[in-house]
Structures are given as C-alpha cells and as structure tokens.
C-alpha atoms as one frame of an Amber mdcrd trajectory, in Angstrom:
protein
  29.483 -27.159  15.868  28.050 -24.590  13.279  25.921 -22.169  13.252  22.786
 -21.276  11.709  21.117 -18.005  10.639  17.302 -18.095  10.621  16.060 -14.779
   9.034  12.863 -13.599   8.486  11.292 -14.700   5.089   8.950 -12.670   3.004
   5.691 -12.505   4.553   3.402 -11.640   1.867   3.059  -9.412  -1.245   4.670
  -5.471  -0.727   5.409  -6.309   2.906   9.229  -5.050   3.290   9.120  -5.730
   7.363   7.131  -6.845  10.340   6.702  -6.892  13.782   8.374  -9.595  16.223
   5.271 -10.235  18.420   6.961 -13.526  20.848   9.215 -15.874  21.226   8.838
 -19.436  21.000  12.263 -20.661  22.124  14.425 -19.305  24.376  17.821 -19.037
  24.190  19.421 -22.595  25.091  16.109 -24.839  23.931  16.584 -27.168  21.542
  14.718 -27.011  18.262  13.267 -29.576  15.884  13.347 -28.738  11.926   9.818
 -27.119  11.357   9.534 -25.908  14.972   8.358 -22.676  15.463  10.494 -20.298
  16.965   9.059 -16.731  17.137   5.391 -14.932  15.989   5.928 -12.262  13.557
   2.912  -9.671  12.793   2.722  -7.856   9.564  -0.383  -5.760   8.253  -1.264
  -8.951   6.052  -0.666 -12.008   8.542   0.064 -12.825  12.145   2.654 -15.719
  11.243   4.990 -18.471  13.346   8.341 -18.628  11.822   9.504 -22.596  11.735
  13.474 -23.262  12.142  14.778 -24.989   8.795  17.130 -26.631  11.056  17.481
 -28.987  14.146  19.511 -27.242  16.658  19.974 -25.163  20.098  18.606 -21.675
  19.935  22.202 -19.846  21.087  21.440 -15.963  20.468  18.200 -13.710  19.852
  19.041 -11.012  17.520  15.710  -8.757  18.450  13.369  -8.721  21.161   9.661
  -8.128  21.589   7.945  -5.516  19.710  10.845  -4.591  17.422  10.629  -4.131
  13.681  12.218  -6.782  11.850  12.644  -6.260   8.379  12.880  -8.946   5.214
  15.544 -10.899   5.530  17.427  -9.723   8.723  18.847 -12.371  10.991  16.363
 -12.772  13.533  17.760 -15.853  15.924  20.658 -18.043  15.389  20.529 -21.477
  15.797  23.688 -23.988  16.782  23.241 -27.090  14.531  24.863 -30.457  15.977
  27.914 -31.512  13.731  31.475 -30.980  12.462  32.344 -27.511  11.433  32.314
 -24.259  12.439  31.522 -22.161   9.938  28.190 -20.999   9.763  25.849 -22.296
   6.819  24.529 -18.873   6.150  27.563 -17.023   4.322  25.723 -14.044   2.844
  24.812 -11.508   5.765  22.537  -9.177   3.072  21.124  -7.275   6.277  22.816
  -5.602   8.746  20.982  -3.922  12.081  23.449  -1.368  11.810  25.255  -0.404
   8.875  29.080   0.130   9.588  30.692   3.425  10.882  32.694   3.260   7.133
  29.116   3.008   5.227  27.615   6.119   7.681  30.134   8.114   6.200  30.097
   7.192   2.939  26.394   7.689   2.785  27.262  11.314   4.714  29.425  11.900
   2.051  27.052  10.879  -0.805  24.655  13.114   0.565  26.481  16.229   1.031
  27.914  16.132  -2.587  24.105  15.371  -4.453  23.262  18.260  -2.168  25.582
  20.381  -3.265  25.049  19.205  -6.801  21.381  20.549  -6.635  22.309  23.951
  -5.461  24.750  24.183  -8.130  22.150  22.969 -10.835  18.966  24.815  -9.202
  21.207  28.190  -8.214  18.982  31.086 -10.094  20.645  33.170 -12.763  21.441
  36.274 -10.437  25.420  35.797  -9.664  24.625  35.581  -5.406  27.774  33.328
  -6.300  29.930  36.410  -5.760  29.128  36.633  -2.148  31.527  35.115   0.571
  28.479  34.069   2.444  26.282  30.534   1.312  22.581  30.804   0.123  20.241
  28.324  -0.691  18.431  28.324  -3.899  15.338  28.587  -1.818  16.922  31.911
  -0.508  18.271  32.906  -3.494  15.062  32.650  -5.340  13.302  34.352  -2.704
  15.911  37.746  -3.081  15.757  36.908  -7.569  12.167  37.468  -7.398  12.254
  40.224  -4.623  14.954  42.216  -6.467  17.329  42.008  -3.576  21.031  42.542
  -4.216  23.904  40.419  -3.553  25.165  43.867  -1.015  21.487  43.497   0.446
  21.432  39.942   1.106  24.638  39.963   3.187  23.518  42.715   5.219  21.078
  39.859   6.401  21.609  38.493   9.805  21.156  34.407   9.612  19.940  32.305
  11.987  20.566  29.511  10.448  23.600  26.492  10.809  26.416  28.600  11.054
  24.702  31.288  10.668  23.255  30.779   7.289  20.159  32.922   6.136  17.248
  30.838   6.232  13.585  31.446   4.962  12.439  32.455   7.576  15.070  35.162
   7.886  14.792  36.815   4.233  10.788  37.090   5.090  11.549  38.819   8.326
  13.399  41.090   6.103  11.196  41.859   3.477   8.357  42.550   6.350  10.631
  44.993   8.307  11.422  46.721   5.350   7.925  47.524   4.080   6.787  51.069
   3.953   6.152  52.352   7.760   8.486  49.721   9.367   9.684  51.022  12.680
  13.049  48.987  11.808  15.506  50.420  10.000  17.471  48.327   7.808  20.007
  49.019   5.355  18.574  49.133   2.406  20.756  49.954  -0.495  19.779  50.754
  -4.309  16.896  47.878  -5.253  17.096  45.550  -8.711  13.739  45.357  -9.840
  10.646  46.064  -8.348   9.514  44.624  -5.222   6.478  42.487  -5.527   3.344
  41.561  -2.728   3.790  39.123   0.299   1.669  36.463  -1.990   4.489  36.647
  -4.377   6.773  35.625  -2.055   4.448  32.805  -1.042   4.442  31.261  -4.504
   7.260  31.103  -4.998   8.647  29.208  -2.251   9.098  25.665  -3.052   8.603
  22.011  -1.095   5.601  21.695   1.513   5.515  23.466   4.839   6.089  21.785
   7.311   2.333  22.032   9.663   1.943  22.185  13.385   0.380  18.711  14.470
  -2.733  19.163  15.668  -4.126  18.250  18.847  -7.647  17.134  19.797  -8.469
  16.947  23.319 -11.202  14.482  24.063 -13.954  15.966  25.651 -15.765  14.548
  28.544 -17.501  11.282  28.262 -15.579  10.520  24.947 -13.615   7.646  24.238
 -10.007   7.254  23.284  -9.403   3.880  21.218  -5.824   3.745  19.545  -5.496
   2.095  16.287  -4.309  -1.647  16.096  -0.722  -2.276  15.067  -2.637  -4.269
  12.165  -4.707  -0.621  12.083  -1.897   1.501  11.820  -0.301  -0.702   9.038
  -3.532  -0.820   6.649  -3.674   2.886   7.415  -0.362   3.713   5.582  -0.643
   0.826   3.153  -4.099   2.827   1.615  -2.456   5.968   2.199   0.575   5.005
   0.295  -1.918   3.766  -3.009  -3.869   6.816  -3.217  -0.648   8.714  -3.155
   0.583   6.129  -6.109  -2.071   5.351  -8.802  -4.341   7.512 -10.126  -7.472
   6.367  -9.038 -10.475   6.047 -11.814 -13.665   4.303 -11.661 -15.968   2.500
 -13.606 -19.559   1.520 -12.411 -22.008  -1.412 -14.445 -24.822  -2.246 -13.491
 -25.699  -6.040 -13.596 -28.632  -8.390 -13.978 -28.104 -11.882 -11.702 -32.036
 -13.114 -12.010 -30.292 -16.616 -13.571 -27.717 -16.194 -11.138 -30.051 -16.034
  -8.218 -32.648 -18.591  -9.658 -29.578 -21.264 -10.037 -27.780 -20.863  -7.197
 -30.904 -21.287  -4.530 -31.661 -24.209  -7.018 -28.332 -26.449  -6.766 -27.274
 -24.889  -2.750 -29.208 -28.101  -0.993 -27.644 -30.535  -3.112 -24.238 -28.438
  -3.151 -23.654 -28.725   0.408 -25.155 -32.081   1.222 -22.506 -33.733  -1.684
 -19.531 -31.424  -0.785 -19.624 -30.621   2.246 -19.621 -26.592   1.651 -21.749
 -23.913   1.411 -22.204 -22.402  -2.155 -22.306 -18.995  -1.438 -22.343 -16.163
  -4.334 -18.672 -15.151  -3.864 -17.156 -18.237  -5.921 -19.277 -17.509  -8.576
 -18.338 -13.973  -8.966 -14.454 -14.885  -8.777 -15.329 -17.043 -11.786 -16.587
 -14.527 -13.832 -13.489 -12.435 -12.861 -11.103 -14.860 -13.330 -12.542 -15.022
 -16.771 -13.016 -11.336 -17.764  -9.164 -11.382 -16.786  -7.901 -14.588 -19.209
  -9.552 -11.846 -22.000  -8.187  -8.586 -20.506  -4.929  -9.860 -19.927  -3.844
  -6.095 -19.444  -5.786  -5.742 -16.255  -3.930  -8.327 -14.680  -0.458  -6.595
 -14.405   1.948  -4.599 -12.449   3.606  -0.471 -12.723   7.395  -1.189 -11.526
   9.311   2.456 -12.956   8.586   2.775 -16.617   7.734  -0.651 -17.102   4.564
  -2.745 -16.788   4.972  -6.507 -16.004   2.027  -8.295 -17.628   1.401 -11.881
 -15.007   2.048 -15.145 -16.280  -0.457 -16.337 -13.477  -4.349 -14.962 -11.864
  -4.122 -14.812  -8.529  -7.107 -13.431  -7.349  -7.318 -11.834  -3.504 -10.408
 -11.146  -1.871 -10.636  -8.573   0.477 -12.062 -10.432   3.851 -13.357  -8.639
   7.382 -12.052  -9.940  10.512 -13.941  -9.889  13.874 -11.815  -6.896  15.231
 -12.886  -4.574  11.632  -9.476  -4.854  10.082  -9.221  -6.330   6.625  -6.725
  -8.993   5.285  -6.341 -10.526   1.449  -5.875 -14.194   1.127  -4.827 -15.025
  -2.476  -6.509 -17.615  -4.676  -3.781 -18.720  -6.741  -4.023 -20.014 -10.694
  -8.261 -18.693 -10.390  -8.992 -19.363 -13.785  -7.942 -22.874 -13.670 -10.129
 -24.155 -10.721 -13.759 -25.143 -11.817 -16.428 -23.632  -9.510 -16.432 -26.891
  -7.082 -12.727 -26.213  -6.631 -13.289 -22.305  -6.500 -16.091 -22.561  -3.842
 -13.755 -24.612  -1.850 -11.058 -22.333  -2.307 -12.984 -19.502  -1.317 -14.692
 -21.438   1.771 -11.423 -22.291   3.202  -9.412 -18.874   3.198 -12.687 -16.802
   4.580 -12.149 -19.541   7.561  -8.487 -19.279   8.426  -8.491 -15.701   7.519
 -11.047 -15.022  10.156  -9.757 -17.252  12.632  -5.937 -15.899  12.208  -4.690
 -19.545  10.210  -3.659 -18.114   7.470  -0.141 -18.842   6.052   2.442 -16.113
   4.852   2.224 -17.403   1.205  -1.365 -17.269   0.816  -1.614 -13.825   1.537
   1.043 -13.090  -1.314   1.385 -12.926  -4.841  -2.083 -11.507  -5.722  -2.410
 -10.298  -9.201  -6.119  -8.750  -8.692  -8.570  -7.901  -6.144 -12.201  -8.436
  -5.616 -14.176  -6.835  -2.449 -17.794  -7.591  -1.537 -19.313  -4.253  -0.545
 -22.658  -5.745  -0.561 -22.414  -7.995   2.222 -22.178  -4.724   4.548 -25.726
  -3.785   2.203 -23.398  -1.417   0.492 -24.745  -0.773  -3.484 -21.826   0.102
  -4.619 -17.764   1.326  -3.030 -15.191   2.864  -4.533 -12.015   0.306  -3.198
  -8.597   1.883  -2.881  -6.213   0.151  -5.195  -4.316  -2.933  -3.544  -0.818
  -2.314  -4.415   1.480  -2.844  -6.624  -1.772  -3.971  -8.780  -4.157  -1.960
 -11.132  -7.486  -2.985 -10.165  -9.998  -3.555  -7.514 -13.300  -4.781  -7.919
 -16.181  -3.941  -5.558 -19.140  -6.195  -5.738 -22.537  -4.322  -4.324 -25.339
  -5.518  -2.714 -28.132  -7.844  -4.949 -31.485  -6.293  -4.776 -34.393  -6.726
  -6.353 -35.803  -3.675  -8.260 -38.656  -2.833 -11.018 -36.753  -3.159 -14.312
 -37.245  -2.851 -18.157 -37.357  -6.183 -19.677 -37.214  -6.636 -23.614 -38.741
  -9.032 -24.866 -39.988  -9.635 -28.686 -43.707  -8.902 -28.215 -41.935  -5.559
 -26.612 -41.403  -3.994 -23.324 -42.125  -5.200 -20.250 -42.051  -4.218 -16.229
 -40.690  -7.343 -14.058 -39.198  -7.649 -10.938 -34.998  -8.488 -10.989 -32.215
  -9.179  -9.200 -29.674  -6.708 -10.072 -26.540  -5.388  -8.459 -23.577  -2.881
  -9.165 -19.903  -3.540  -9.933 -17.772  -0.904  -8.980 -14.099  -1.312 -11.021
 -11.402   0.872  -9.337  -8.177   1.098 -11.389  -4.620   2.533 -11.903  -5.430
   5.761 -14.919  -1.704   5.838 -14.973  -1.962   2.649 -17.331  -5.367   1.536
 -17.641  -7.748   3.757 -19.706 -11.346   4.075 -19.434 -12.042   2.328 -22.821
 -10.236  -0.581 -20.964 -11.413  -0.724 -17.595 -14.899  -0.098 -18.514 -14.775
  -3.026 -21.214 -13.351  -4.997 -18.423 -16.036  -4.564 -15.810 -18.501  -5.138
 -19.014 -16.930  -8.367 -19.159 -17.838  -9.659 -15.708 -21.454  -8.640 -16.558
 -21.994 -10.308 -19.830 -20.808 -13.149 -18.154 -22.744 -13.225 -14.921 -25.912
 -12.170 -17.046 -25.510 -14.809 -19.720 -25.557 -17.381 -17.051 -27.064 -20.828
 -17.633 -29.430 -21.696 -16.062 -29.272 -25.979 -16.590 -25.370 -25.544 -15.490
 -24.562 -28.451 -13.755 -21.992 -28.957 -10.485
C-alpha cells in the first residue's frame, strides 16, 4: 500500500488560503479519482476539492472551520498497490514548523533587531551606559537634552526592567516646572523643548484602544459573512497598495442602444441567450486593451509584468450582497456571439455558487457595472495585483449637443459614464485617460448594419 497526499490547490488569483467548510469522506470511505472529498471556501469561490486518486481516505489533516492554506496537506489518501512509499515526496507545507526552525527564526529575529538599534542608535553616546535603550528612547532623551547620568536615574518598567516610552514621558511630565515630584535632575544638554515635540518625534503608529459600540435598543446586530470579512480585507489591502487615480469619460451609446434592441429578438430566438449590454462593453474593453497593452499588466517589487493573455473579470452581485469575479479568459479573441455566451454563463454559476476555482483566477483586468444598481458613475477599488478597474454607469437619456454640418443641434441621447480606476504608481493620467478614451471611440463609432 502507498499513500497519497491530497493538498489544497490554488483556488483563484491572490488567494494564499481558505477555509475548510465540510467533509465529504470520512476517514475509512473509499474514494473514486475525481470524487470530491472536502468543500473549501475562499473570498473568491465556495469549491469541492476532487481526489486525483482512487483510494481509502486513512487520515484528515484539519477539521471544520480551520484555515487551510495553499498547498498544505489537507487529507491523505491510501492508494491500492505495491509500495509503500508515499507518491507525494515534497512536504513544501508544514502545520507546524519544527522546534529547530522556531529557533532559528528566534534567532534571526533577535540579531536584525539588534542590527536596527545599532544602525538607527542616535549620535548621543547613551552607548556608555550599562543599562539598554531603545532608539525610540534614546531619541526621545537626544531631542529632550537628557543625559546619559539622567537617563539611568530612570526607573523602567519595561522587560527586565528596561525604560520604555511610556516611562521617559512620565519623566519629562514630573519634571516640569511645579511638579510635586522630585526627581534627580542633574546639569541638562540642550534646551528642553514642548510636550508636542516629544510627540513628533516618536516614531511607528500608536497602538488605539478598540472601540466599542453598544447597540442600542431595537437595533440590529448582523456579523459579516466569512465571504464578508474576506472582501473586507482584500479592498482594504488595495487601497493600502496602489495609488488610486481616476479618470471619468463620458460616452454616447445612441447606435449602441438603437442596434442592440434591433438584433435582441433574433439574438435569443437563434442562440438561445439573451444579448444583454455587458458583452458588448467587454468587447470594446478587450479592444482598448490589445492597443494599451500597458494597462493590462501587473506591479510585483520593482518590476512590472506586461500579460501575454486578456483575461477580463467582471465584478458580479450575488443574492446575499457579496461580490465575486469570474474571469473571461483570452477576451479579445472571442467574437461577440462567443463573448455574450461567455458572459451569460459565468453571471449564472456565479450567482448560483457553480463556479470553478480556475475561472475565478488569472484575471488581467476588471470591468464593474455600476449602472445596473442606477449608479452614474463609481469609483471601483483596484482588484489586485492588477492596475485597473473599469466602472460602467448607468445609460440615460439626456438633452445633448449634436454637430452636425448645417450646425448645432438639441436631440435627445443615450449617454453614460465610464469611470477608469487605476494604479498612479505605474499608470499616468496621459495613459489611463487615453485608455478609457479608447472604450468610447469605440462604443460611439459603433455600426449600426453590424451583423451577428
């Protein structure tokens, strides 16, 4: 007999873990290749993991509700045959790393510790004490012209009864003019400077009291969603990456509009599908991206990767108000048949939780309709590790200026906003600007005798 690892695979684009929701098997069943053994959640997809092997489930590495991360050993399965080593050599993840690695990484730690006091200590020799200081507290008694002799007169209440922050402020309080305390205070260095001094010149973020809301009475209490919780950070996490910019157009869809309630009838009674204004928006995007080639890329360090392929995601609403992103992958080589298709098909399974792990993955670009919700225009939060979002607004029809020329004239039009969100860090107006243009000019130059 040998034994097989099953571990959990990636599960869509960015997603480094997920959420081990039930088991299929228990321990002792026998499983057929392809078989699904356990659900796995993530804040992309809600997945069953198939065995890649026929076998007897013989151990369950994690139970319900645990966080399983990419490519941790998740059930191991006892294949029929000669043998008894097991087929998966590599063991890349550990649940727990060994008692050898906890204090090497101790070790690590301690020394690049060190090595940043010793590189950040200020210029004032507090060296020459017996006593340790951190360059936090050793700034703090620099810039408040306290003395080596001073400092150690300081009572710590700290590890091992190191002066902390908190301890040097107490300090500099009790010793202000009309302090009760008395404090030895020996000759100064410098001048002593104003609490908001000492303020500024602390470093790192404070650490803040979490706050508490009490419901009143009458109110409700509704806890976010696992799936909540996870889209939470994940839009948290890309304001606190790309520097967000925006770029608004505003577009003219009259031919769009005429066409499309022209050829819908005869759309769906041939294919089967509803032609619905989303496919034909991807199009233009798709395109806009085959000539901006530079909007369709990735920030990984110093380096941007430029994609080989368009994978366009569109942002879709479930029925419990959380979002997901199936993945249309090689966009700009499906015609608008194949797009509409495309597009049908995802919006279903997404919505009705059918989606697979690797069509949630891989997305190069973003589009999100804003106007379905009779939004005119959003400003979408950056789907990472891409660039660029863009928000489609509401179609209405307005008064408008048309040019014509015998001159001027006042019609009635169909016209609707793009809102382009993208990554300033590498993407500068001029570019994403030109790049929302592009999606216009093509959506406004739209023929009109296009055939399907």
């Amino acid at each position: 007999m040998s034994k097989f690892e099953l571990k959990l695979p990636q599960m869509g684009e960015s997603v480094a873990e997920g959420t081990l929701t039930s088991w299929l098997k228990e321990v002792g069943e026998a499983i057929e290749m392809d078989e699904a053994v356990f659900e796995i959640a993530t804040d992309k997809v809600d997945s069953e993991v198939p065995s890649e092997v026929e076998g007897v489930l013989v151990e369950k590495c994690f139970q319900v509700d645990e966080v399983v991360k990419v490519g941790q050993t998740v059930a191991i399965i006892e294949i029929k045959g000669e043998g008894s080593d097991p087929i998966d050599t590599e063991k890349t993840d550990q649940s727990e790393p060994s008692m050898e690695m906890q204090q090497t990484v101790s070790t690590l730690e301690t020394d690049m510790i060190r090595a940043k006091e010793t590189v950040a200590a200020p210029s004032a020799d507090y060296g020459s004490s017996n006593k340790f200081y951190s360059p936090l507290v050793r700034n703090i008694a620099e810039k408040e012209g306290i003395s080596v002799a001073q400092l150690d007169t300081i009572s710590g209440t700290g590890q091992d009864g190191r002066v902390t922050k908190n301890d040097i402020l107490t300090y500099l309080e009790q010793r202000k003019p009309g302090s009760n305390t008395s404090i030895p205070d020996p000759p100064k260095i410098g001048t002593v400077q104003q609490n908001a001094s000492v303020d500024s010149i602390i470093s790192g973020p404070e650490v803040e009291e979490e706050v508490k809301i009490q419901p009143n009475i009458g109110d409700e209490v509704i806890p976010l969603t696992r799936m909540g919780k996870l889209i939470a950070q994940h839009m948290t996490d890309s304001l606190a990456t790309s520097a967000h910019v925006q770029s608004f157009v505003e577009v003219d869809v009259t031919n769009v509009v005429n066409w499309r309630n022209k050829v819908k009838a005869d759309f769906e009674k041939r294919e089967g599908e509803k032609l619905t204004f989303t496919p034909i928006f991807m199009e233009a995007v798709a395109k806009a991206l085959k000539k901006f080639p530079l909007i369709n890329i990735s920030l990984v360090g110093d380096k941007v990767i430029k994609k080989k392929n368009i994978n366009i995601g569109m942002a879709t609403a479930l029925p419990d108000g959380n979002l997901i992103v199936p993945v249309i992958k090689n966009a700009d080589q499906l015609n608008l048949v194949g797009m509409a298709k495309a597009v049908n098909d995802l919006a279903l399974r997404a919505r009705t939780n059918t989606l697979k792990p690797e069509e949630v993955k891989d997305g190069t670009y973003t589009v999100t309709n804003v106007g379905s919700f009779g939004s005119i225009f959003g400003t979408p939060i950056i789907n990472q590790p891409q660039v660029g979002i863009l928000a489609l607004g509401a179609i209405r029809k307005i008064p408008a200026v048309i040019e014509t020329y015998e001159g001027d004239l006042i019609g009635i039009r169909s016209k609707m906003f793009l809102s382009h969100s993208y990554d300033h860090r590498v993407v500068n107006g001029a570019l994403g600007g030109l790049f929302a243009k592009a999606v216009a000019d093509y959506l406004e130059a739209w023929d009109m005798d296009r055939e399907l």
